[in-house]
N, C-alpha and C positions, 0 to 999 in steps of 0.2 A: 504494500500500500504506500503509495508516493503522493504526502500530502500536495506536493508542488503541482502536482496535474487537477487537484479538486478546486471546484468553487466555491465561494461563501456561501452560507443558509444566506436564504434571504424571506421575507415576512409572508407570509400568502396572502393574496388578495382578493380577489375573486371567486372565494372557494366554499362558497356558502351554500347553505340549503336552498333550492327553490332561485339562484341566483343573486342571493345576497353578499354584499360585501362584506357581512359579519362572520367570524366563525361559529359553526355547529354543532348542536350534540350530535347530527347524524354523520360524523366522520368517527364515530366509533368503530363502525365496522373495517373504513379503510385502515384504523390504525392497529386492529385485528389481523387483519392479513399482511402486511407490513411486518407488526409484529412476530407471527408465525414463522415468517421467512429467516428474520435476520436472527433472533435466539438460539435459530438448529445449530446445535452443535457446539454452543458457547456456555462460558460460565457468568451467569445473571446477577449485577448487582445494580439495585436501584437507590441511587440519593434518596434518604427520605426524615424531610426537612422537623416534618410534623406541620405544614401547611397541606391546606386542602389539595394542591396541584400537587404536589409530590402523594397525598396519598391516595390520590385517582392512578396516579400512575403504578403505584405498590400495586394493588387492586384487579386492575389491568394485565400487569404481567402476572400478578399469582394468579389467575384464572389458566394464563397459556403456560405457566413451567411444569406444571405436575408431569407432564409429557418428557420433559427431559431428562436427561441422565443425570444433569447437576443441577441440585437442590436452589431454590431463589435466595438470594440474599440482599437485605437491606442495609444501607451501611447510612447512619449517622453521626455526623459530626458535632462535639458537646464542643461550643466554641467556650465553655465557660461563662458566658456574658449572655445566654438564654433566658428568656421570661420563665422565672419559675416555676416547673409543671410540666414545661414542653418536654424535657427527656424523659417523664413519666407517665405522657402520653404516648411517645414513641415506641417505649417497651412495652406499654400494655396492649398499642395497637399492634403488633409484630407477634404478641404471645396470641391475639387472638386470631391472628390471620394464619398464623403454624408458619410463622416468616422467621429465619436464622438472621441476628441481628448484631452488625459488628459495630460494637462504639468506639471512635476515636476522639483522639482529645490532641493539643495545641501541645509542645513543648514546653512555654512560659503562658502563663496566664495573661488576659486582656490587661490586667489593671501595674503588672509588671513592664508591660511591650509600652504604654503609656506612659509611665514614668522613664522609660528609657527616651524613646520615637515623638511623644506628642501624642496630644487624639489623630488619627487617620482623617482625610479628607479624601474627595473624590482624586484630586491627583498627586495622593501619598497614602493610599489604597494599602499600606503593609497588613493593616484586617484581611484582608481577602487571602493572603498568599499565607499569614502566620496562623491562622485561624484555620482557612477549611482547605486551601491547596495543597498544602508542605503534608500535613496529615494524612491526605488521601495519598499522596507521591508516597508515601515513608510504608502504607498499606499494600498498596498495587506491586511496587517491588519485592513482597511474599508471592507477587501471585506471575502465573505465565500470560501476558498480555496478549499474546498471538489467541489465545481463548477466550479474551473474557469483553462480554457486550456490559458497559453503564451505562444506567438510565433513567435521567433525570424528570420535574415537576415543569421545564422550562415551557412558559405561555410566549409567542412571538409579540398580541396586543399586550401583555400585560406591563411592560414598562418599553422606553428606548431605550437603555441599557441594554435590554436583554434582545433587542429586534436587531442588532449591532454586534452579535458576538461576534469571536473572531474564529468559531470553530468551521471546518470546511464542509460544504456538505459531500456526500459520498454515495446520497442516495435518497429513496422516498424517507423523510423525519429521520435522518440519519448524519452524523456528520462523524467528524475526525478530530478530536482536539488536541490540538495542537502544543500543550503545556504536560497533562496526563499523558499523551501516547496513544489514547485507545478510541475506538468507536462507541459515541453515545447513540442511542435511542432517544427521542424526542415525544412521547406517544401525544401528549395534547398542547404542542407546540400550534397547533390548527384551531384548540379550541377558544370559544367567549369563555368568558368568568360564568355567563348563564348554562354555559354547557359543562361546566365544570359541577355547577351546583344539582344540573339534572342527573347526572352521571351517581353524586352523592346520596340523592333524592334516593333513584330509581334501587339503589345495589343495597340501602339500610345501611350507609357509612355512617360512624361516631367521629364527627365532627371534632375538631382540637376544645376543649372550654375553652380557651383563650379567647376564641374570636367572637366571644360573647362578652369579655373586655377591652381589647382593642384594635377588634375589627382582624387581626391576622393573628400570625403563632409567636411571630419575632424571635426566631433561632439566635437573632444577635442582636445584641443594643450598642454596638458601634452609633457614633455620633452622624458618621455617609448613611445617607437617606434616610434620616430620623426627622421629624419636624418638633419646633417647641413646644409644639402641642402633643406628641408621641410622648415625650416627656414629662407631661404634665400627668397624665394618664400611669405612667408610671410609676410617680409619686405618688397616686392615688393607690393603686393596684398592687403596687411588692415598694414599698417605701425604701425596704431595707437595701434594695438592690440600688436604688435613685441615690442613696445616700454614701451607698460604695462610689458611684460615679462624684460626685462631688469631694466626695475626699480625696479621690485620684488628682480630680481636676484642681482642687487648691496646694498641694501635694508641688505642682510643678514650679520650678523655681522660675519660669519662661512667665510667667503670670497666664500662658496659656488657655484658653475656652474650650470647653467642649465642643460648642461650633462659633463658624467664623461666617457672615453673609459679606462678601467681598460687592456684593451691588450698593449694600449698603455702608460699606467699609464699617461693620461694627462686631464687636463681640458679642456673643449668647453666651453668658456664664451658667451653668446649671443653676449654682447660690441663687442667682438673682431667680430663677425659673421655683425654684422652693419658698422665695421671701414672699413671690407675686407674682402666686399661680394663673390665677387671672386675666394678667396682662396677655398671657399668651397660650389661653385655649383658643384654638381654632385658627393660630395663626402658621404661616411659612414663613419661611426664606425666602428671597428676590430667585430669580432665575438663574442669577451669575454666583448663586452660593460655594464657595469652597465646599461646603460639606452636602451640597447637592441634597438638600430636605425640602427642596421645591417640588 
């Protein structure tokens, strides 16, 4: 496999039920047969975040592995810096699905990499690499990658971030990535958030609790893509954790923020997000935010 001759995924457009521009729950079945194909003969491990797109996609594939030789497995990442619950969501969904479940964890803890690094920003992203890349890298080298298919929760509508990867594609919901080595699966990279929720509906999925607090599961409270108001929410829902952030943050001898809005050249101190919570339920960051909570 010669990443150099593959293309970019790129978002799907036109690929909607009845000719809609939206994605549909009825691309379940193409992602059935897609899937069928590309699992023969490989070893199964699915990202699974403890969000609802990651647990469509568990779901998904345990329905097609029992057919295989090698057993499904889930593999999540404890980044340490998790809304409390979600790893005990994880394992309970994994015991009840009969999914083999591999935890990994970070080297140094979030609030150690921070007092060394700084909080992370959209372009000093070391979250992303110390957190769930270096983990997974340090796992896959136990394993023969010429075997083994991963397969993630990615939605192409669900953010630009994610519509922008830089993995290549290799095939239908298929790509190559290019940092891991190996071929992911994509299974509802085609779907709406509404076909994500039918899919939940229809199968009797147990939903994360979380998202009956804040709206997602939040595997990680990194400051990148967190808004003042995600934070507030925080405070309110696991104090104890808001309060570990805050000590981190005063902690730095840089006088440093947890976020920075470069549109509006200012700092968001957490302190200040606990003095006067108030100020800022329901608000963002400008567009040109370093910490990208736009």
């Amino acid at each position: 496999m010669n990443p150099s001759q593959l293309v970019t995924l790129e978002v799907p457009g036109n690929n909607g039920h009845n000719g809609s521009a939206t994605p549909s729950y009825y691309n379940e079945t193409k992602v059935l047969k897609v899937a069928t194909k590309v699992i023969r003969g490989r070893k199964v491990f699915v990202f699974f975040s403890g969000g609802k797109d990651s647990l469509v996609s568990l779901h998904i594939l345990k329905r097609l592995v029992n057919g295989n030789k090698e057993p499904l497995t889930a593999i999540h990442t404890d980044t340490g810096i998790s809304t409390p619950g979600n790893r005990e969501y994880v394992e309970k969904t994994c015991r009840e699905l009969g999914v083999k479940l591999v935890l990994l964890s970070p080297k140094d803890d979030y609030f150690t990499l921070v007092k060394r690094w700084g909080f992370p920003t959209l372009t000093r992203r070391w979250c992303k690499w110390q957190l769930k890349i270096f983990p997974v890298q340090r796992f896959l080298r136990t394993q023969d990658k010429s075997k083994i298919l991963l397969v993630d929760g990615v939605r192409g509508a669900e953010s630009w971030i994610k519509k922008r990867m830089n993995h290549q594609r290799i095939g239908p919901l298929t790509t190559f990535h290019n940092v891991l080595r190996c071929p992911v699966f994509h299974p509802v990279y085609e779907w709406s958030h509404e076909a994500v929720e039918a899919y939940i509906e229809k199968n009797g999925l147990e939903v994360n609790p979380l998202y009956a607090q804040y709206g997602k599961a939040f595997d990680c409270w990194c400051s990148v893509y967190k808004t003042p108001s995600d934070l507030v929410m925080l405070k309110y829902n696991h104090n104890s954790l808001f309060k570990q952030l805050i000590s981190v943050e005063s902690s730095l001898t840089s006088s440093g923020s947890g976020m920075f809005d470069r549109g509006r050249s200012q700092r968001i101190y957490f302190r200040d997000i606990d003095k006067n919570p108030d100020k800022y339920v329901g608000t963002k960051c400008s567009s040109t935010c370093a910490c990208m909570t736009a």
